[in-house]
MDTraj code that builds the backbone (N, CA, C; nanometers):
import mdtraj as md
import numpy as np

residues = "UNK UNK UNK UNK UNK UNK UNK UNK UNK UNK UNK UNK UNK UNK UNK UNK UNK UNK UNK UNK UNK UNK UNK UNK UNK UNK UNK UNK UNK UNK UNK UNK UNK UNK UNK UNK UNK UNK UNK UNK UNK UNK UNK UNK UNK UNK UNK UNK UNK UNK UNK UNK UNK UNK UNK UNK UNK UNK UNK UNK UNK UNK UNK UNK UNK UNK UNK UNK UNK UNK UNK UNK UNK UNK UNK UNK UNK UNK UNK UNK UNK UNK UNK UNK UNK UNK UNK UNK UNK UNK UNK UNK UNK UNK UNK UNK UNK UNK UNK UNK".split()
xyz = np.array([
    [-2.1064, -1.0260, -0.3817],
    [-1.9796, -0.9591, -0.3717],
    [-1.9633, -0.9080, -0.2284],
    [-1.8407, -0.9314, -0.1731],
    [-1.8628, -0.8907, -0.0588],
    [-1.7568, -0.7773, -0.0401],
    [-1.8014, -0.6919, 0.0032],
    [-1.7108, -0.5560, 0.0309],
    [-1.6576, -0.5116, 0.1481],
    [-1.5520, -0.4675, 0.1697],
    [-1.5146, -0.4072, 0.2980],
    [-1.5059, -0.2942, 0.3163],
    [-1.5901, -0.2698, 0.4526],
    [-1.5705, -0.1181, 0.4488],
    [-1.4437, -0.0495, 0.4360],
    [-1.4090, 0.0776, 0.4232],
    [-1.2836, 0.1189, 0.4563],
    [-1.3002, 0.1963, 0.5495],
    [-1.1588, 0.1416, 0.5852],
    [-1.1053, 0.1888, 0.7456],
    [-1.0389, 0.3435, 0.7392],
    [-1.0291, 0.4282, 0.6064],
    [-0.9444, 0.5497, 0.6097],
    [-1.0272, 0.5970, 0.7024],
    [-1.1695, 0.6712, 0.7024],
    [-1.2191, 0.7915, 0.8002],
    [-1.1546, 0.7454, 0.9804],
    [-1.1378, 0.6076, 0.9986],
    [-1.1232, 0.5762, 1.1454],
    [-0.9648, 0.5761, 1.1622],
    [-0.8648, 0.5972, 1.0798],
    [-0.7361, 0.5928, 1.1016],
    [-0.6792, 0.7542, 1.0542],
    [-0.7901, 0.8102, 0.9545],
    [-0.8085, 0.9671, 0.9568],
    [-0.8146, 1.0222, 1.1196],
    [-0.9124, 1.0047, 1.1729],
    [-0.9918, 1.0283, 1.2931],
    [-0.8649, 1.0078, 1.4232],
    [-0.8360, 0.8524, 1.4347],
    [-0.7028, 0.8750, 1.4923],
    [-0.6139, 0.8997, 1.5094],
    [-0.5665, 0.9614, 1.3897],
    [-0.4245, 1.0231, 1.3342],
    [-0.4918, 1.1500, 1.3973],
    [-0.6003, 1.2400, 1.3638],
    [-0.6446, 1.3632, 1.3924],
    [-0.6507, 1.3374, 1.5673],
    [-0.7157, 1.2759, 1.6699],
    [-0.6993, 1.2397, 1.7528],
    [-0.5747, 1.2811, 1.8682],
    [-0.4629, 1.1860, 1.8218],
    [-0.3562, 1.1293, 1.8501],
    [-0.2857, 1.2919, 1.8291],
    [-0.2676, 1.3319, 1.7145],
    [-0.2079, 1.4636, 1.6853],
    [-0.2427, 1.6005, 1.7844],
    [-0.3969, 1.5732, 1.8011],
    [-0.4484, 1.6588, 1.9008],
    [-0.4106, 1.6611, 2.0415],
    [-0.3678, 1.5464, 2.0872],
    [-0.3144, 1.5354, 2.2381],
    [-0.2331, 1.5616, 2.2538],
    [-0.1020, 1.5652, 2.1385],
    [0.0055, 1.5665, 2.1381],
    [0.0218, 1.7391, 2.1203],
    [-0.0311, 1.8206, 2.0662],
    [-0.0707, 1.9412, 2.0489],
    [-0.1051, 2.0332, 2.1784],
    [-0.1812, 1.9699, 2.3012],
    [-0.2564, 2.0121, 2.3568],
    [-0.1102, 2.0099, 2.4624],
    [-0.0628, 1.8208, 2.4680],
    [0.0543, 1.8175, 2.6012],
    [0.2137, 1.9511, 2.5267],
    [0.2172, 2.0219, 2.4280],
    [0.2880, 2.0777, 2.3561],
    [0.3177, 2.2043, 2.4011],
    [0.2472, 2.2224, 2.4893],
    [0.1810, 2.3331, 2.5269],
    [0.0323, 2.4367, 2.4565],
    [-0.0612, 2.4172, 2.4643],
    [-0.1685, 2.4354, 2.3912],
    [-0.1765, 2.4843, 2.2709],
    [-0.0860, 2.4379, 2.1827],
    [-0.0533, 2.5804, 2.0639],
    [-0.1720, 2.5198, 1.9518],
    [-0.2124, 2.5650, 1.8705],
    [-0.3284, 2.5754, 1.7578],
    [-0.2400, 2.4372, 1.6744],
    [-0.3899, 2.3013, 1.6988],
    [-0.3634, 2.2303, 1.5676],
    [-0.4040, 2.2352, 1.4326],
    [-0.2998, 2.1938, 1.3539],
    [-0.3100, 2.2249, 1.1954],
    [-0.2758, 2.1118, 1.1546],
    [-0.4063, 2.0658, 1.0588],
    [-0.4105, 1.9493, 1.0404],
    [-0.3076, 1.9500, 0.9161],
    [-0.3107, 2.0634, 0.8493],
    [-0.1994, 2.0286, 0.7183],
    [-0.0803, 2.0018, 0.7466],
    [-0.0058, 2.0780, 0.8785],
    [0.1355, 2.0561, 0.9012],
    [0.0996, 1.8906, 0.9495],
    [0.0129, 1.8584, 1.0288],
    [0.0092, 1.7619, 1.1075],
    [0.0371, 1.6202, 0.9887],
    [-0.0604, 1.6305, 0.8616],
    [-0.0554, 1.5493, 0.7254],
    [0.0728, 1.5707, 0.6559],
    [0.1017, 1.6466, 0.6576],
    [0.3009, 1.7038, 0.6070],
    [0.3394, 1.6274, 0.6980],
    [0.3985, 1.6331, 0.7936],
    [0.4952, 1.5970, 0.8680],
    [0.4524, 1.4247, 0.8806],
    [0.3341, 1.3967, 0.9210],
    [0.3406, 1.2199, 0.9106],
    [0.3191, 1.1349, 0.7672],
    [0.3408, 1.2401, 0.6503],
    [0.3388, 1.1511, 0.5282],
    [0.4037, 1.2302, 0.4389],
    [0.4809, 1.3291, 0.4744],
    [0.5016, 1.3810, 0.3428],
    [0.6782, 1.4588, 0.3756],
    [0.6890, 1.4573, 0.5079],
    [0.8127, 1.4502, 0.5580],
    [0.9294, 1.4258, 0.5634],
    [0.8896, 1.2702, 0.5398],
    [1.0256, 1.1749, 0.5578],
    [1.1063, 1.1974, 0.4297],
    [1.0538, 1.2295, 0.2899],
    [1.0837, 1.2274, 0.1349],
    [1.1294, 1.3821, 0.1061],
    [1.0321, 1.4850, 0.1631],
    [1.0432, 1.5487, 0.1963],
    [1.1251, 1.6543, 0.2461],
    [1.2590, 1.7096, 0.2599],
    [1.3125, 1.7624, 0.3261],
    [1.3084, 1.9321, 0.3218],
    [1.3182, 2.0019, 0.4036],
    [1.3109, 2.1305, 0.3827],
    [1.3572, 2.2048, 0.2821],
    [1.4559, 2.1748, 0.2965],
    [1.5375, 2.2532, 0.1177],
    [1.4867, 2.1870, 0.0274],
    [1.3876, 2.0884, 0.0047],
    [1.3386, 2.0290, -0.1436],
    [1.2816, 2.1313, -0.2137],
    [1.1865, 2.2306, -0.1318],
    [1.0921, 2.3279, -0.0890],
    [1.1502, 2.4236, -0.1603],
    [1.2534, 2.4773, -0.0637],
    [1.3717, 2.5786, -0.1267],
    [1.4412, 2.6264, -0.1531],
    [1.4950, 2.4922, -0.2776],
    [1.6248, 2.4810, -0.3619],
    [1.6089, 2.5938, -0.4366],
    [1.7186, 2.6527, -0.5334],
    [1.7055, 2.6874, -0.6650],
    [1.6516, 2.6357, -0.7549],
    [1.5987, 2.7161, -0.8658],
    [1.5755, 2.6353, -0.9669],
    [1.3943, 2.6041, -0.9708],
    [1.3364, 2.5970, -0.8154],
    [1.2429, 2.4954, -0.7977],
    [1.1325, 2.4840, -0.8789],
    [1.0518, 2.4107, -0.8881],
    [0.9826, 2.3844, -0.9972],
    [0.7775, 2.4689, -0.9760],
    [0.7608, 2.4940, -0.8953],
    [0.6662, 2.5440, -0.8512],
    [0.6636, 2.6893, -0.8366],
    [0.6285, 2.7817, -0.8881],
    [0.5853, 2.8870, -0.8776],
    [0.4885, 2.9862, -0.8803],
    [0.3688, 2.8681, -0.8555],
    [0.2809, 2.9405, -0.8502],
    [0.1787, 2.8815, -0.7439],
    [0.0655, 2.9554, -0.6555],
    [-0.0160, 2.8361, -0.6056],
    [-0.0939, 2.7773, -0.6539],
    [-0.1208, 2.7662, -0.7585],
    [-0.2078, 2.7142, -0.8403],
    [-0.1276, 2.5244, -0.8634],
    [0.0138, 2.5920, -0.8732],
    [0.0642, 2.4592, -0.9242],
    [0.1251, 2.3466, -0.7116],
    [0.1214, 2.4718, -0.6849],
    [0.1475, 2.3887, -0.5335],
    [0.0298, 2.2702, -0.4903],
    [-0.0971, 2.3517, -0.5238],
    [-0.2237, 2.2753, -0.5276],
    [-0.2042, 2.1743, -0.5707],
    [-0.2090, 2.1453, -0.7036],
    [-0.1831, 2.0288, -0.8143],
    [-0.0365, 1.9113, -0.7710],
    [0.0542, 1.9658, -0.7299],
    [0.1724, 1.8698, -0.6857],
    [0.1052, 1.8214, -0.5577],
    [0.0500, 1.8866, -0.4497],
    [0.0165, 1.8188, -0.3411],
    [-0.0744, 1.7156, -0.3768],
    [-0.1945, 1.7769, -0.4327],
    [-0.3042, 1.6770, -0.4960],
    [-0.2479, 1.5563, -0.5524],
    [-0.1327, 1.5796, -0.6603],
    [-0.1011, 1.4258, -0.7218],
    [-0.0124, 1.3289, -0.6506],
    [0.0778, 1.4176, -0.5281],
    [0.1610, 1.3121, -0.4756],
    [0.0401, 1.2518, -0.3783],
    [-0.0613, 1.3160, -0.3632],
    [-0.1325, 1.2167, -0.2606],
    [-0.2004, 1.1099, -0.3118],
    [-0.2329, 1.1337, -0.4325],
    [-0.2020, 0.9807, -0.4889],
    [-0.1418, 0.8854, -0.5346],
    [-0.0250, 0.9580, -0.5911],
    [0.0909, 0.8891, -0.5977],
    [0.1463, 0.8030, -0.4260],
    [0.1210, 0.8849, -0.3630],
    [0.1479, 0.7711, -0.2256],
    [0.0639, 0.7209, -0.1764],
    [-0.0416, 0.6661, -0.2197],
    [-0.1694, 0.6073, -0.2108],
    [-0.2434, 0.7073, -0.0484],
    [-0.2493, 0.8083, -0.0749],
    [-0.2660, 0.8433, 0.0761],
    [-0.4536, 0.9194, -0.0109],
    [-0.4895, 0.9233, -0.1169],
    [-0.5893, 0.9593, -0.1641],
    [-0.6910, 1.0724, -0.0397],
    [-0.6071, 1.1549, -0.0464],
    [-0.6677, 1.2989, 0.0642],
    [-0.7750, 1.3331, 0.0052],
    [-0.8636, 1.3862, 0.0661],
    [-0.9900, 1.4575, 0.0018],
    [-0.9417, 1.6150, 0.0169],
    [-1.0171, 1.6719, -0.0826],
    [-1.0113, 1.7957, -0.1393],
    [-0.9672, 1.9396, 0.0064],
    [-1.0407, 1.9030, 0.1084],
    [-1.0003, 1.9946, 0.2252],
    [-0.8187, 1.9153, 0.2820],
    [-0.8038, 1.7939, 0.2730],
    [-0.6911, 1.7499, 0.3400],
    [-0.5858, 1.8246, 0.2119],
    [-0.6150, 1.8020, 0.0919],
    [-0.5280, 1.8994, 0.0188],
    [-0.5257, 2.0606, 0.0403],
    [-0.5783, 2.1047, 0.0184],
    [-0.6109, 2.2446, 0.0603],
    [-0.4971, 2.2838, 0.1986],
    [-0.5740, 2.2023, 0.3234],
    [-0.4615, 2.2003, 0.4319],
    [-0.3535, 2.1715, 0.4408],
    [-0.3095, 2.0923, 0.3958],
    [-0.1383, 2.0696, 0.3350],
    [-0.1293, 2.1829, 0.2553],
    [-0.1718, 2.2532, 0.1168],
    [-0.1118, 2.3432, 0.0178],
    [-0.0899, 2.4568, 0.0982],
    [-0.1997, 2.4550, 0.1892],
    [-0.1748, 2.6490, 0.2745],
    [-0.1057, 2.5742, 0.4062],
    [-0.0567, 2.4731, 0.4449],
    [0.0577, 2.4658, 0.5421],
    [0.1978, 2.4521, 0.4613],
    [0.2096, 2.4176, 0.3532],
    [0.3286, 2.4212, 0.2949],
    [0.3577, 2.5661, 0.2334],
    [0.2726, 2.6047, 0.1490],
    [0.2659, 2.7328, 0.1241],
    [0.3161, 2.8677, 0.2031],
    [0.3083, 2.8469, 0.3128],
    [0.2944, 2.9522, 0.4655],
    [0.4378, 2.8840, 0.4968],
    [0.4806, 2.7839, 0.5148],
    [0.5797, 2.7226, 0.5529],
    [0.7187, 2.7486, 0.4850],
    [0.6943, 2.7233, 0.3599],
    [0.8001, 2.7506, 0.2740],
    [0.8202, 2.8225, 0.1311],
    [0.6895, 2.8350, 0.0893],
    [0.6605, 2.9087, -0.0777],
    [0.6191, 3.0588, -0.0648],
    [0.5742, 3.1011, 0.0091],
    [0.4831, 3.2018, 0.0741],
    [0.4479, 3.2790, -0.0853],
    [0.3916, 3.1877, -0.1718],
    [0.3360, 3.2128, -0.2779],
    [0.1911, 3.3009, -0.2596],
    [0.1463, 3.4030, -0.3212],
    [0.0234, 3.4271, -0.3389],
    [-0.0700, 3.4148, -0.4168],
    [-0.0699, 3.3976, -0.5364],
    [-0.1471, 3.3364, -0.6318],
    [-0.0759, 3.2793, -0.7523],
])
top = md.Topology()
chain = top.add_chain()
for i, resn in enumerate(residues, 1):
    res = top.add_residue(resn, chain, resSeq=i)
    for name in ("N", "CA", "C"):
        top.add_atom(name, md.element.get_by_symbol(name[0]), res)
traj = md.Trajectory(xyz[None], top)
C-alpha cells in the first residue's frame, strides 16, 4: 500500500509563515493565529453580522467551541484541537464576548 504523506503541517507552517510577515510589514502588531485561520477560511461565508444577527443561535461558549470544531470539518479544513481553541477565543473576543 502505498501512502502519502500529508502535506497539511507544511501548508499549516506556510500559511503561519506567510501571515507572520505580513504581520510584522503591518506594523509589528501581535500575530493571532485564530484571527489569522478566521479570516483565510472562515471569512469569505462568514460575514460579520452572521456573528451578530438577532435571534443568533449560539449562546454560550461552550457551544461556540462545538460550531467552530464542526464547521472545520465540515470544510474539510480538519483543525486540531489548539487551531480550534484559537479561532473560538478569536471569534469569541471578536464578536460573542461570551464568558462561559
Amino acid at each position: 500500500m502505498n501512502v502519502m504523506p500529508s502535506r497539511r503541517p507544511l501548508r499549516l507552517a506556510s500559511l503561519l509563515i506567510c501571515l507572520s510577515l505580513t504581520s510584522l510589514q503591518a506594523g509589528g502588531q501581535d500575530f493571532d493565529p485564530g484571527r489569522a485561520l478566521y479570516e483565510n477560511h472562515c471569512q469569505q461565508c462568514h460575514a460579520g453580522w452572521v456573528h451578530t444577527r438577532e435571534g443568533r443561535k449560539v449562546t454560550r461558549l461552550d457551544d461556540l467551541h462545538a460550531r467552530v470544531g464542526a464547521w472545520s470539518v465540515h470544510a474539510g479544513l480538519h483543525w486540531t484541537s489548539e487551531e480550534i481553541d484559537a479561532v473560538t477565543r478569536y471569534v469569541n473576543r471578536r464578536f460573542y464576548q461570551l464568558t462561559e
